[in-house]
Gaussian input, Z-matrix of N, CA and C with variables (Angstrom, degrees):
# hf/3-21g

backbone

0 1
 N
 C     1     B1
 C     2     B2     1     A1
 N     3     B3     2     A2     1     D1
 C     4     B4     3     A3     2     D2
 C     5     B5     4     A4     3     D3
 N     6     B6     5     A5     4     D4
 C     7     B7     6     A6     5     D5
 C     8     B8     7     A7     6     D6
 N     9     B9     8     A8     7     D7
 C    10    B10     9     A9     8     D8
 C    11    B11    10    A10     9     D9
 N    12    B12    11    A11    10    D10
 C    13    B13    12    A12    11    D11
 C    14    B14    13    A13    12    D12
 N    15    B15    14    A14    13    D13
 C    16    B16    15    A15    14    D14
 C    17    B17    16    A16    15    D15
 N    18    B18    17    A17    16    D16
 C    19    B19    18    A18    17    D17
 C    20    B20    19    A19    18    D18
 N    21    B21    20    A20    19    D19
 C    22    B22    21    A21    20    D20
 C    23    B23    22    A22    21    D21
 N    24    B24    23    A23    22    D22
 C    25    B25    24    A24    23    D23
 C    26    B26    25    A25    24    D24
 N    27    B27    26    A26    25    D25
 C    28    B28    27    A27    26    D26
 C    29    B29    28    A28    27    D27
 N    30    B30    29    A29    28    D28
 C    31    B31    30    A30    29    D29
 C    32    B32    31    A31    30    D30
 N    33    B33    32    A32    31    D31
 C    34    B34    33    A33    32    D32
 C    35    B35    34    A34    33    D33
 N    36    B36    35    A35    34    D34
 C    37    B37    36    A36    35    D35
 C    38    B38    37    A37    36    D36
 N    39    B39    38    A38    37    D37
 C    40    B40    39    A39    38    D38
 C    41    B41    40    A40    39    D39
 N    42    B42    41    A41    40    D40
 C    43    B43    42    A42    41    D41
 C    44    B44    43    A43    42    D42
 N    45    B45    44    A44    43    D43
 C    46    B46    45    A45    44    D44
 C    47    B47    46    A46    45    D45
 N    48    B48    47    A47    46    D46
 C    49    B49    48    A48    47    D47
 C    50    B50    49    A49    48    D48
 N    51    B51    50    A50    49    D49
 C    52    B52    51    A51    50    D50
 C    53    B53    52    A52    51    D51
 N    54    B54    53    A53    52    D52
 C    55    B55    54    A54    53    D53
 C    56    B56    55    A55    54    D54
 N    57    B57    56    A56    55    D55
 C    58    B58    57    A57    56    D56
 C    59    B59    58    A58    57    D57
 N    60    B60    59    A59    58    D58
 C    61    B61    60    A60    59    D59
 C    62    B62    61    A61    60    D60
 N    63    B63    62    A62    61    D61
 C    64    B64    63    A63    62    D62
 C    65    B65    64    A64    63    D63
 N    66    B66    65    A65    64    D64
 C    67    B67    66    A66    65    D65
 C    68    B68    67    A67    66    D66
 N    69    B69    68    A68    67    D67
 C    70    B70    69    A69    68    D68
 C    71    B71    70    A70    69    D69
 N    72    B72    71    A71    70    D70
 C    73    B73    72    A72    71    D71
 C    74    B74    73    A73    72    D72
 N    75    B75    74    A74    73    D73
 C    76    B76    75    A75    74    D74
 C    77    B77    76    A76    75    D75
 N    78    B78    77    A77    76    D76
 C    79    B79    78    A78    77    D77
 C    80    B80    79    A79    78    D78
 N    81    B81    80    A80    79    D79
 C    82    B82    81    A81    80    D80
 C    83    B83    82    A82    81    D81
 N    84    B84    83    A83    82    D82
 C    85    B85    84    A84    83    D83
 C    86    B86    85    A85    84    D84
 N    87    B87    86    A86    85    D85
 C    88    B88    87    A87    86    D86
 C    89    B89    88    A88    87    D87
 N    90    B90    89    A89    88    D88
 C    91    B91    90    A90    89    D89
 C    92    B92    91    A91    90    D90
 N    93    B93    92    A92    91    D91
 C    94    B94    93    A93    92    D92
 C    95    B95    94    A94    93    D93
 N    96    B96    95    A95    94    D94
 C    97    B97    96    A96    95    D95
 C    98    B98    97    A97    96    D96
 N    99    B99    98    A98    97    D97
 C   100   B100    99    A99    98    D98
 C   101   B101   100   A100    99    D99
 N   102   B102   101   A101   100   D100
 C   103   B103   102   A102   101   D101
 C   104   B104   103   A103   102   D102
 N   105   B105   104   A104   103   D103
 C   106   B106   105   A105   104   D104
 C   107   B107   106   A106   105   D105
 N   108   B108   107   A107   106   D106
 C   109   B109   108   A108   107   D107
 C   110   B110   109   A109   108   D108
 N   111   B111   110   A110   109   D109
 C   112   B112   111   A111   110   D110
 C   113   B113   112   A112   111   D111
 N   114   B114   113   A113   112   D112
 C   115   B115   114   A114   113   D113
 C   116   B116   115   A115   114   D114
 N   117   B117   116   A116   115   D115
 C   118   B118   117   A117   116   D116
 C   119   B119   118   A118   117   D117
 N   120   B120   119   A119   118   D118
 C   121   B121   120   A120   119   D119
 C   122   B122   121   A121   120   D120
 N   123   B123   122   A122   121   D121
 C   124   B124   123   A123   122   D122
 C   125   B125   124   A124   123   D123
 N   126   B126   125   A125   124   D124
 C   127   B127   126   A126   125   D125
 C   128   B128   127   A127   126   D126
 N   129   B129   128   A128   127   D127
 C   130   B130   129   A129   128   D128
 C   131   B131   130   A130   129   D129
 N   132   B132   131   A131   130   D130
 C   133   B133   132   A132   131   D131
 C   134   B134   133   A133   132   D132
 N   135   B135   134   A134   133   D133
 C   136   B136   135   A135   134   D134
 C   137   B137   136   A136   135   D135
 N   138   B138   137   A137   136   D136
 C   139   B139   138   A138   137   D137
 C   140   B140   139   A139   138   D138
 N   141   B141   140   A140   139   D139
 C   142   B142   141   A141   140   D140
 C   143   B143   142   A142   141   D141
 N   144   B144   143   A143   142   D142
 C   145   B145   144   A144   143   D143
 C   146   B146   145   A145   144   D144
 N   147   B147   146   A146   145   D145
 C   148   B148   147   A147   146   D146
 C   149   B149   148   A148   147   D147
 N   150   B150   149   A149   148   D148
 C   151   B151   150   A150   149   D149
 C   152   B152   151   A151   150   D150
 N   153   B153   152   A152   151   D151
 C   154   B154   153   A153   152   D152
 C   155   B155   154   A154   153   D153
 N   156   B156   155   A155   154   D154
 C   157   B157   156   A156   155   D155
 C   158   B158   157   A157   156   D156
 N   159   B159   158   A158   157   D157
 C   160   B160   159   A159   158   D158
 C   161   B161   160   A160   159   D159
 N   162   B162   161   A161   160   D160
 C   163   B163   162   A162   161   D161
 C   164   B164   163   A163   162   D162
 N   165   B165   164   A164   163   D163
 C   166   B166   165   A165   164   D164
 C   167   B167   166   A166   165   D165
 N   168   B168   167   A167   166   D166
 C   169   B169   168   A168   167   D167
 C   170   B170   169   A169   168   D168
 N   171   B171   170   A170   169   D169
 C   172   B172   171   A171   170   D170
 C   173   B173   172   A172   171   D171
 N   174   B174   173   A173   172   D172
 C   175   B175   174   A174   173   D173
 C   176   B176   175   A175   174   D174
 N   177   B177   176   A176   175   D175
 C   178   B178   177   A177   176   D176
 C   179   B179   178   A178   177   D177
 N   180   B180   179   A179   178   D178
 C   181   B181   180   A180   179   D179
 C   182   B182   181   A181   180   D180
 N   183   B183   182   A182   181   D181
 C   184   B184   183   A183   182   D182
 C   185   B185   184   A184   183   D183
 N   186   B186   185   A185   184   D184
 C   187   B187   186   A186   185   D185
 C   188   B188   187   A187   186   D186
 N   189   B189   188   A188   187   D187
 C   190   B190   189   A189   188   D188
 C   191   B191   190   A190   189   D189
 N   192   B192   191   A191   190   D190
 C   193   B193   192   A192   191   D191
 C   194   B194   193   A193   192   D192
 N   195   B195   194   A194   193   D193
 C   196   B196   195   A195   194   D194
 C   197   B197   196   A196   195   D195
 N   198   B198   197   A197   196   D196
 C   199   B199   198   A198   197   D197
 C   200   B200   199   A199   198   D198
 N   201   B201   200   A200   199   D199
 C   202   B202   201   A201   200   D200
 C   203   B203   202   A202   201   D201
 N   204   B204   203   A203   202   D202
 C   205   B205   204   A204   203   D203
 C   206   B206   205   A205   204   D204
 N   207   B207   206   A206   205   D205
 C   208   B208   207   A207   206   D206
 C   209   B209   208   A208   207   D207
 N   210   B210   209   A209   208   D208
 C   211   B211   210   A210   209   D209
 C   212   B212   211   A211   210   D210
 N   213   B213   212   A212   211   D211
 C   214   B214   213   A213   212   D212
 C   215   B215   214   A214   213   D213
 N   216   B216   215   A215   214   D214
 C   217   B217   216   A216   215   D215
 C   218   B218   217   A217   216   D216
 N   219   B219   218   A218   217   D217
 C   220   B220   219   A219   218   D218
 C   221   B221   220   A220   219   D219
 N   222   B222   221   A221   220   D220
 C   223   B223   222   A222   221   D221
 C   224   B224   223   A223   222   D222
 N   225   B225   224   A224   223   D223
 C   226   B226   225   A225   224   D224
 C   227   B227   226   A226   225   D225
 N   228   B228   227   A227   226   D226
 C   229   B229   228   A228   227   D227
 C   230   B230   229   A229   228   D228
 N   231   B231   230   A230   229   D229
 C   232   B232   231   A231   230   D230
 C   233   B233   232   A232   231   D231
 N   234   B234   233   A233   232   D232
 C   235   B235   234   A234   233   D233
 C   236   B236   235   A235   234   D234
 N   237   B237   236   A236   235   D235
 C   238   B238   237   A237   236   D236
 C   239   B239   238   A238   237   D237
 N   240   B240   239   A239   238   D238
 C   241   B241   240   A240   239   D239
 C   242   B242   241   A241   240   D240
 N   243   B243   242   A242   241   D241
 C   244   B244   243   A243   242   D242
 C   245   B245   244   A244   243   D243
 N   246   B246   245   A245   244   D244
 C   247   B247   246   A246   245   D245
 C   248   B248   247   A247   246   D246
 N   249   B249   248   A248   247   D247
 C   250   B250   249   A249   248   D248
 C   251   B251   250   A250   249   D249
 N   252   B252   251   A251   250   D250
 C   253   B253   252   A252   251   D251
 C   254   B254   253   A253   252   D252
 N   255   B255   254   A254   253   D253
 C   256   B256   255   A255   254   D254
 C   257   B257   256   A256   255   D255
 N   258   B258   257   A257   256   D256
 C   259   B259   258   A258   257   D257
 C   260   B260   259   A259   258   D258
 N   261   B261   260   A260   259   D259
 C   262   B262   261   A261   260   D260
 C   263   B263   262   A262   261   D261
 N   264   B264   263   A263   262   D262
 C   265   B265   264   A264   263   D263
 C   266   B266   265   A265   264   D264
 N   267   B267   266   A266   265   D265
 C   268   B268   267   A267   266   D266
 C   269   B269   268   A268   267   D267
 N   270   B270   269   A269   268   D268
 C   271   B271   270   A270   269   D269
 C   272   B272   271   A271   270   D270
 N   273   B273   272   A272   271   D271
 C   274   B274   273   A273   272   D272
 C   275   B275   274   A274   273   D273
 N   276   B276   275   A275   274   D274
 C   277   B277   276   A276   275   D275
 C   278   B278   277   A277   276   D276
 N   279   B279   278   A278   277   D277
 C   280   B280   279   A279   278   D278
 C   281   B281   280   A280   279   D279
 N   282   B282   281   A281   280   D280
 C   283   B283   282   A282   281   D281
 C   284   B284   283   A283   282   D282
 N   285   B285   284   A284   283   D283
 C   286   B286   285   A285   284   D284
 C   287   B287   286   A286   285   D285
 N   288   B288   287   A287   286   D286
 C   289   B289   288   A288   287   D287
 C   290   B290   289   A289   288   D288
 N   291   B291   290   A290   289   D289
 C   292   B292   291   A291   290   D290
 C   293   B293   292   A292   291   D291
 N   294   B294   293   A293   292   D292
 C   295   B295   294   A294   293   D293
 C   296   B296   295   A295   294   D294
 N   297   B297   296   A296   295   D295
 C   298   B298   297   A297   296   D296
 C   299   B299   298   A298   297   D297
 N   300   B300   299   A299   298   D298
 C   301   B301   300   A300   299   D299
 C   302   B302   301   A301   300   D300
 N   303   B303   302   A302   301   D301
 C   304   B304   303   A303   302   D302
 C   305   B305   304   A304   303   D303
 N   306   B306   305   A305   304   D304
 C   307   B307   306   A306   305   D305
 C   308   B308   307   A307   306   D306
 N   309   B309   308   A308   307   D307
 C   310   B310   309   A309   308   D308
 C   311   B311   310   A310   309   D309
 N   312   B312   311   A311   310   D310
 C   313   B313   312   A312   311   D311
 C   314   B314   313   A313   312   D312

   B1=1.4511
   B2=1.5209
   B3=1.2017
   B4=1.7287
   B5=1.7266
   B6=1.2076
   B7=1.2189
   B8=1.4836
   B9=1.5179
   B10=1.2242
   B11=1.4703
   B12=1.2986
   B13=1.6141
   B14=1.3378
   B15=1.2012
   B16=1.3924
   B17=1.4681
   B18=1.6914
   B19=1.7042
   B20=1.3880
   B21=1.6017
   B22=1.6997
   B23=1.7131
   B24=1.4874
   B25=1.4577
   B26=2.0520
   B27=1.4151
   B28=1.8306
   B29=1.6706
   B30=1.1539
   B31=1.3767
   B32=1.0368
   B33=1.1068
   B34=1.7378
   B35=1.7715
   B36=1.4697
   B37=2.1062
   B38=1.4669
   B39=1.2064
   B40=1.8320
   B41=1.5276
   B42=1.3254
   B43=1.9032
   B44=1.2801
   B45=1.3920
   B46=1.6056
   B47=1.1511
   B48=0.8889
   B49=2.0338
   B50=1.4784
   B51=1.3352
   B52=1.4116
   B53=2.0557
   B54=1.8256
   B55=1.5999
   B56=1.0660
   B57=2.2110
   B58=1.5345
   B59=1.4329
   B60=1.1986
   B61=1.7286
   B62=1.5904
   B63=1.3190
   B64=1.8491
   B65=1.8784
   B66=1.4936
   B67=1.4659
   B68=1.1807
   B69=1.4586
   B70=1.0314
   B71=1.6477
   B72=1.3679
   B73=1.6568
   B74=1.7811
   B75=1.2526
   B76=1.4812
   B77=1.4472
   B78=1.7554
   B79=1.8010
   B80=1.7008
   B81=1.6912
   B82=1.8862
   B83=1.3720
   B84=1.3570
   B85=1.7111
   B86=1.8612
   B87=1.3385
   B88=1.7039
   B89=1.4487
   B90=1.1909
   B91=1.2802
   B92=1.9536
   B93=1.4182
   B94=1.3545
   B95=1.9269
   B96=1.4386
   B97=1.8900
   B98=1.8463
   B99=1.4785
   B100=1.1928
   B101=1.8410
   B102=1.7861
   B103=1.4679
   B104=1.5689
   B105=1.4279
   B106=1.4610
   B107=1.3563
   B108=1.4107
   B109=1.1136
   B110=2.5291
   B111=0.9456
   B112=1.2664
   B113=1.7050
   B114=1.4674
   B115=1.4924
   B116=1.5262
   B117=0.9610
   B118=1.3537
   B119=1.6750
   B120=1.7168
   B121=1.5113
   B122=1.8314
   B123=1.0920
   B124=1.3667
   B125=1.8971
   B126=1.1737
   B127=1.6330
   B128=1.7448
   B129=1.3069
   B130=1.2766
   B131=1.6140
   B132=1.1077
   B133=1.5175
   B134=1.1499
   B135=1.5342
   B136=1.9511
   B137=1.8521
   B138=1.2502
   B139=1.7828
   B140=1.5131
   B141=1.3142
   B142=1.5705
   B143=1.1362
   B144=1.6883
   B145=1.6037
   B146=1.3237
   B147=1.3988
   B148=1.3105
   B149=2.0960
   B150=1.3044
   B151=1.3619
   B152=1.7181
   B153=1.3834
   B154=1.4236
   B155=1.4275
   B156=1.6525
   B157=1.6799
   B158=1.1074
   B159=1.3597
   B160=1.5152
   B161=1.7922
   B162=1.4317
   B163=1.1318
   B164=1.8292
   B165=1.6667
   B166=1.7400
   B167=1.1392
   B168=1.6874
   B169=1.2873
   B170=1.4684
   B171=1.2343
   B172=1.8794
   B173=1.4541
   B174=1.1166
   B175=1.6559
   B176=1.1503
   B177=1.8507
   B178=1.2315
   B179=1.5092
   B180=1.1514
   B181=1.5866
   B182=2.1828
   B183=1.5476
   B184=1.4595
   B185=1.4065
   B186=0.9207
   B187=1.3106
   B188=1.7381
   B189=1.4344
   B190=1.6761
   B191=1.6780
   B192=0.8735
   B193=1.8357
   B194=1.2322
   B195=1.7979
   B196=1.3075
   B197=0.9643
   B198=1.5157
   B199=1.7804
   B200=1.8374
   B201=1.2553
   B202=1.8596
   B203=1.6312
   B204=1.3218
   B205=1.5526
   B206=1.4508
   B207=1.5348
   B208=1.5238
   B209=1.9271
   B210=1.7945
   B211=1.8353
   B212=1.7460
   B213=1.7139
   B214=1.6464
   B215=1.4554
   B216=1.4336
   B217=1.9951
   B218=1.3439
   B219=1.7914
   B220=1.2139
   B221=1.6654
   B222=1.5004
   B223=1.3332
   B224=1.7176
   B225=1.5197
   B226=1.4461
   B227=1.7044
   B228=1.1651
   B229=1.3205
   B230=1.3960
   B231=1.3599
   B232=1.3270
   B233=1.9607
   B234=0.8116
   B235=1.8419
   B236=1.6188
   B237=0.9409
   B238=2.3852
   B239=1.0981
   B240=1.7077
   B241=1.8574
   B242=1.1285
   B243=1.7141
   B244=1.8451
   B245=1.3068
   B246=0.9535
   B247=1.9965
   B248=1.8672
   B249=1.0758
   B250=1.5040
   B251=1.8691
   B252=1.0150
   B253=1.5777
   B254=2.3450
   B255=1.3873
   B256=1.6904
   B257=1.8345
   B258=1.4297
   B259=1.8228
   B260=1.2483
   B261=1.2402
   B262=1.8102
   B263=1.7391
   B264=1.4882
   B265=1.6961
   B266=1.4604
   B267=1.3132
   B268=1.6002
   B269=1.5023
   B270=1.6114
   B271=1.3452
   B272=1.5802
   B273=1.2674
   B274=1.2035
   B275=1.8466
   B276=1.4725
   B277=1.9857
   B278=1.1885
   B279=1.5695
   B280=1.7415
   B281=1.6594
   B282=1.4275
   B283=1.1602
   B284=1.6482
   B285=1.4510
   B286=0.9301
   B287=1.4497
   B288=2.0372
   B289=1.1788
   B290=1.6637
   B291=1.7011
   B292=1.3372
   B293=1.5482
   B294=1.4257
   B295=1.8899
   B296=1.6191
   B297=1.4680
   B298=1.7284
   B299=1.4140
   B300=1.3106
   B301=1.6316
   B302=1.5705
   B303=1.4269
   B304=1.4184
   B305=1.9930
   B306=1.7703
   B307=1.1935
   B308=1.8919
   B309=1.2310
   B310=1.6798
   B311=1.4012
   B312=1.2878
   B313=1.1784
   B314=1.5946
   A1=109.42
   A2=96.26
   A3=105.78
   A4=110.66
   A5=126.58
   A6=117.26
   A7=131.71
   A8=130.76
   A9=120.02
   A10=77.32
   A11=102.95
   A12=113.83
   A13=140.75
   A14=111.89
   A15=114.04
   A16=124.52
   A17=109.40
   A18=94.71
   A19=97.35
   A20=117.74
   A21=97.93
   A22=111.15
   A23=99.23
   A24=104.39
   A25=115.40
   A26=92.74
   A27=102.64
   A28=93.95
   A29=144.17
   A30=117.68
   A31=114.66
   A32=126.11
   A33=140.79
   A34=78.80
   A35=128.65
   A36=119.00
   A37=103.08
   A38=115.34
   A39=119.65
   A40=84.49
   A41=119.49
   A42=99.88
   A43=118.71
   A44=114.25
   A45=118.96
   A46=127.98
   A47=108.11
   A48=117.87
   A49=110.07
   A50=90.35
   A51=103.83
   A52=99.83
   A53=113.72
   A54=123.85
   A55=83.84
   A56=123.29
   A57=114.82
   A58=105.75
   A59=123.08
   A60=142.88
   A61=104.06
   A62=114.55
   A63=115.23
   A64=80.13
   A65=122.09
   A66=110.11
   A67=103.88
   A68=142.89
   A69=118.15
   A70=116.20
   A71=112.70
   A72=123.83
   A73=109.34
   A74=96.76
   A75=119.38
   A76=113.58
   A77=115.14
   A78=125.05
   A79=89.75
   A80=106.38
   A81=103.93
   A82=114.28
   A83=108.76
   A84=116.53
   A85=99.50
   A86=86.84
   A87=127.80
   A88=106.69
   A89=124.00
   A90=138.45
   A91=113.07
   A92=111.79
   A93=122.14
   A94=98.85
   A95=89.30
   A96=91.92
   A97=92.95
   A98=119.71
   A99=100.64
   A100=110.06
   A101=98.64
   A102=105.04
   A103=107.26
   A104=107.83
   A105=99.42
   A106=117.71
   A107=123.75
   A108=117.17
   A109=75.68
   A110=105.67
   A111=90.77
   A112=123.00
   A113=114.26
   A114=108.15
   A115=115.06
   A116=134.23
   A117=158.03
   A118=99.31
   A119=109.35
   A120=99.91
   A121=98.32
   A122=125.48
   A123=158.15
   A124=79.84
   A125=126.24
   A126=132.44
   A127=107.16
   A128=116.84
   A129=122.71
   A130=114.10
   A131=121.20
   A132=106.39
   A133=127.90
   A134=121.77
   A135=122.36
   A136=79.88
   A137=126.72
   A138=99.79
   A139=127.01
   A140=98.16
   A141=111.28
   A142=119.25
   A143=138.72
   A144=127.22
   A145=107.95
   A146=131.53
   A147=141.08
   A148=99.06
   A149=100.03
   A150=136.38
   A151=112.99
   A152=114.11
   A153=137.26
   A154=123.29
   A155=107.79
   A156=96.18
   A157=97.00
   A158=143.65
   A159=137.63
   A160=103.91
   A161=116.15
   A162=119.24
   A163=107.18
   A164=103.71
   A165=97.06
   A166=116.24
   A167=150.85
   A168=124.68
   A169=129.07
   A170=95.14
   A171=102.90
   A172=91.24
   A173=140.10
   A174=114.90
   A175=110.38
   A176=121.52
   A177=104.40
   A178=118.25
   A179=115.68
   A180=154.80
   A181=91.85
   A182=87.60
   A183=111.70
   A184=125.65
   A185=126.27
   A186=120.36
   A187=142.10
   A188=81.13
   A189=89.09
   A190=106.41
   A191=117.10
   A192=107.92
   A193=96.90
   A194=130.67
   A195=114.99
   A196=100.40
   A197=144.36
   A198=123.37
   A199=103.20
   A200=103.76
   A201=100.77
   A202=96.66
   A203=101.75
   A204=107.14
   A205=116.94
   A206=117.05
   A207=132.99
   A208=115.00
   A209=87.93
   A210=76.99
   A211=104.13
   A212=103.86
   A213=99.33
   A214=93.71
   A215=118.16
   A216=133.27
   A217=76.13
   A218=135.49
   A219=138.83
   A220=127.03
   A221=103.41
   A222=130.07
   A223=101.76
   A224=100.16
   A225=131.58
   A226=87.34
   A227=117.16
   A228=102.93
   A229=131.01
   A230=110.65
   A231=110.62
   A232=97.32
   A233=97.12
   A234=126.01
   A235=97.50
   A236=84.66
   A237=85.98
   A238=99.88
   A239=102.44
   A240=118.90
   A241=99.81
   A242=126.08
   A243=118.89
   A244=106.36
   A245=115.07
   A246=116.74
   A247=98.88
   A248=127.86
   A249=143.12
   A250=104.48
   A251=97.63
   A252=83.56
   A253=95.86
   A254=92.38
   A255=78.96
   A256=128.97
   A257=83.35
   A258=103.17
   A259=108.22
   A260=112.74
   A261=118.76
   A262=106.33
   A263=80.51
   A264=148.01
   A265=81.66
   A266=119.56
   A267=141.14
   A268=106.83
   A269=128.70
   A270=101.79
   A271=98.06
   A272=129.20
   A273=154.89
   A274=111.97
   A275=100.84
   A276=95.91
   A277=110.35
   A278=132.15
   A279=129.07
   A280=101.88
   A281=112.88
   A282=90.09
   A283=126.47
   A284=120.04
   A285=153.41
   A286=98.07
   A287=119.05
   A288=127.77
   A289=99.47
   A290=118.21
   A291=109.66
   A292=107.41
   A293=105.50
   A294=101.77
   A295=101.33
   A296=117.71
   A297=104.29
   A298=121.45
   A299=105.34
   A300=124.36
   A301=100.78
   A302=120.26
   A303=127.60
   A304=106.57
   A305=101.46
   A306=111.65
   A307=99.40
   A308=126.56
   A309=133.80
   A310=114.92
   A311=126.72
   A312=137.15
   A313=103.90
   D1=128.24
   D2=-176.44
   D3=-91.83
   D4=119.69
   D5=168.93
   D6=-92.50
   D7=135.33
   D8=-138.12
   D9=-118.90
   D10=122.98
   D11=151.98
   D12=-68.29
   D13=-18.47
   D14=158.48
   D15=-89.79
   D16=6.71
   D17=173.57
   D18=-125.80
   D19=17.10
   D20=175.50
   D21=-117.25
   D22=22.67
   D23=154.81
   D24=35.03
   D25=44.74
   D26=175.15
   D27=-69.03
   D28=-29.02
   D29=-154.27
   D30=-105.19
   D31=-24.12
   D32=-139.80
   D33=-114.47
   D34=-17.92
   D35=171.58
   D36=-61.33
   D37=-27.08
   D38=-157.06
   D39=-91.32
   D40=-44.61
   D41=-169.56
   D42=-82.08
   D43=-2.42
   D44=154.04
   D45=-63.67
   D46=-20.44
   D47=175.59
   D48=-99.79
   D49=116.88
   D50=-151.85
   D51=-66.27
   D52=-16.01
   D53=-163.30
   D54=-67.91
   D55=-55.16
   D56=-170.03
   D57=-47.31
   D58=-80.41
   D59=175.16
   D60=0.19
   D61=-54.86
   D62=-155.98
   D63=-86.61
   D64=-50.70
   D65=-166.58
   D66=-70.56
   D67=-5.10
   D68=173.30
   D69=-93.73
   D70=-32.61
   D71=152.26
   D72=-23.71
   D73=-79.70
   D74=-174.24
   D75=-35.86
   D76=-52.14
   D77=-170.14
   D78=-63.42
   D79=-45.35
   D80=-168.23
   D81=-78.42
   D82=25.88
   D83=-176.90
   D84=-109.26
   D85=-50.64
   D86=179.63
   D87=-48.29
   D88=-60.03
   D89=-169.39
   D90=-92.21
   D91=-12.12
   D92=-174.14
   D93=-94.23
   D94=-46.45
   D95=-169.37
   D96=-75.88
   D97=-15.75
   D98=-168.88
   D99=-70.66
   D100=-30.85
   D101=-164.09
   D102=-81.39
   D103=-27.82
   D104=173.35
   D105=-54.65
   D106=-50.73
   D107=-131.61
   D108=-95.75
   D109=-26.10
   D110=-177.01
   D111=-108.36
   D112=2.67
   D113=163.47
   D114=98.26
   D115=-179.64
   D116=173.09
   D117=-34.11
   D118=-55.64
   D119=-157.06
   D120=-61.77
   D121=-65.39
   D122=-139.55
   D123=-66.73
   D124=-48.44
   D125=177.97
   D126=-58.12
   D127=-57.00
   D128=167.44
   D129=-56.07
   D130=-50.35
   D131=172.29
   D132=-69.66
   D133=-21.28
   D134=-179.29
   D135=-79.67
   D136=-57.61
   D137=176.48
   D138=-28.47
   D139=-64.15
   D140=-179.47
   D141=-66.71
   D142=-9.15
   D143=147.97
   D144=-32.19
   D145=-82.65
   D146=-128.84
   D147=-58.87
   D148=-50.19
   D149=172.03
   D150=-35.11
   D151=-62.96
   D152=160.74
   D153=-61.42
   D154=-44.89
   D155=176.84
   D156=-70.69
   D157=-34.04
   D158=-146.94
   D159=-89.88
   D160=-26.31
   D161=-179.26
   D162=-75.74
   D163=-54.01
   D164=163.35
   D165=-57.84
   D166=-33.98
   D167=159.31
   D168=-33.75
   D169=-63.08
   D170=-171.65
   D171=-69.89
   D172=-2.65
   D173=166.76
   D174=-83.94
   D175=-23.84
   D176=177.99
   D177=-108.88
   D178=17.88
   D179=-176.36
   D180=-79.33
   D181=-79.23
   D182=-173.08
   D183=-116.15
   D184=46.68
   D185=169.15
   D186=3.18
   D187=-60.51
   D188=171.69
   D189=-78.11
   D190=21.42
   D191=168.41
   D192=-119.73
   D193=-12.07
   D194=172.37
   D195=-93.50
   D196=-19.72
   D197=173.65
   D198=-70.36
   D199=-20.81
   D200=179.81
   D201=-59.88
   D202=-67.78
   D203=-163.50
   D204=-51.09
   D205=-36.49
   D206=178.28
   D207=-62.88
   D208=-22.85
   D209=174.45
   D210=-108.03
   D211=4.45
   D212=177.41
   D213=-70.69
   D214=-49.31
   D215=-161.02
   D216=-53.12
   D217=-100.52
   D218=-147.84
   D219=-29.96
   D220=-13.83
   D221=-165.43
   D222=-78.75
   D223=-65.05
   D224=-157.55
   D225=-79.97
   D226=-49.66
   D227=179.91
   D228=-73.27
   D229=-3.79
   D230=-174.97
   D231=-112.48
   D232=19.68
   D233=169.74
   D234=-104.16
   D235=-61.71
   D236=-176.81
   D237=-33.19
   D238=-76.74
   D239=-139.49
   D240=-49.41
   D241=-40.77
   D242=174.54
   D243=-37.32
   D244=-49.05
   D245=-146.60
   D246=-101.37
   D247=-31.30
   D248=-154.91
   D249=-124.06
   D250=87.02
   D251=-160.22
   D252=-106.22
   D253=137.73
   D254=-153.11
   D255=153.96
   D256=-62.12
   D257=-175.66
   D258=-91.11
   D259=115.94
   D260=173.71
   D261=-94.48
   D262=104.17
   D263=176.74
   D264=-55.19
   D265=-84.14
   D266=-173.70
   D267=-26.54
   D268=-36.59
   D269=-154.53
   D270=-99.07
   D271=-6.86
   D272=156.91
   D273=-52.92
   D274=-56.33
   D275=164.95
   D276=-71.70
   D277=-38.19
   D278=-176.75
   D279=-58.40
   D280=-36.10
   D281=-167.61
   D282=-98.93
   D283=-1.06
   D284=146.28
   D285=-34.08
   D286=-94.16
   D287=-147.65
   D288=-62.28
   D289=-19.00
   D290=-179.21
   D291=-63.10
   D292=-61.55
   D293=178.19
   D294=-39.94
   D295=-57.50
   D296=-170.66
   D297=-42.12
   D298=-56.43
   D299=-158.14
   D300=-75.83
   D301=-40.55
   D302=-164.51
   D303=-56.95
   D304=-37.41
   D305=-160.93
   D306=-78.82
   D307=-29.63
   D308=165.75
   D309=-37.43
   D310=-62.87
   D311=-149.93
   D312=-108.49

């Protein structure tokens, strides 16, 4: 059985309720006055939530794809520090191998 996304109408149930409707007003009020008043950085990071929670899921989802990814970072970063001299690289692997290691034991 094939399910057709255009006739089972999942999205358009949530904008009938008028509680979703005002909270979703409210977050795009939330998130608009946040970027004005703080710029570029503060815009780049409400992007990069979605990005980050989803990456700590699958670490604690899968593990062994976060020790993959943790020795791709160690790779690329030890490529940086030549060229980028400055940014601690390091607290970025500590905190990595903690999600890895934490989920073992």
């Amino acid at each position: 059985m094939t399910l057709n996304y255009f006739k089972s109408g999942r999205g358009e149930r949530g904008l009938k309720n008028p509680r979703i409707l005002v909270l979703f007003f409210i977050s795009m009020f939330v998130i608009t006055w946040i970027i004005s008043f703080s710029g570029f950085v503060a815009a780049s990071l409400i992007v990069a939530i979605p990005f980050v929670l989803g990456y700590i899921w699958l670490i604690f989802e899968k593990p062994r794809i976060g020790f993959i990814i943790l020795f791709v970072y160690n790779f690329i970063a030890l490529g940086l520090t030549r060229y980028v001299p400055g940014i601690p690289f390091g607290i970025g692997v500590d905190a990595q191998l903690f999600c890895c290691t934490s989920l073992l034991f």
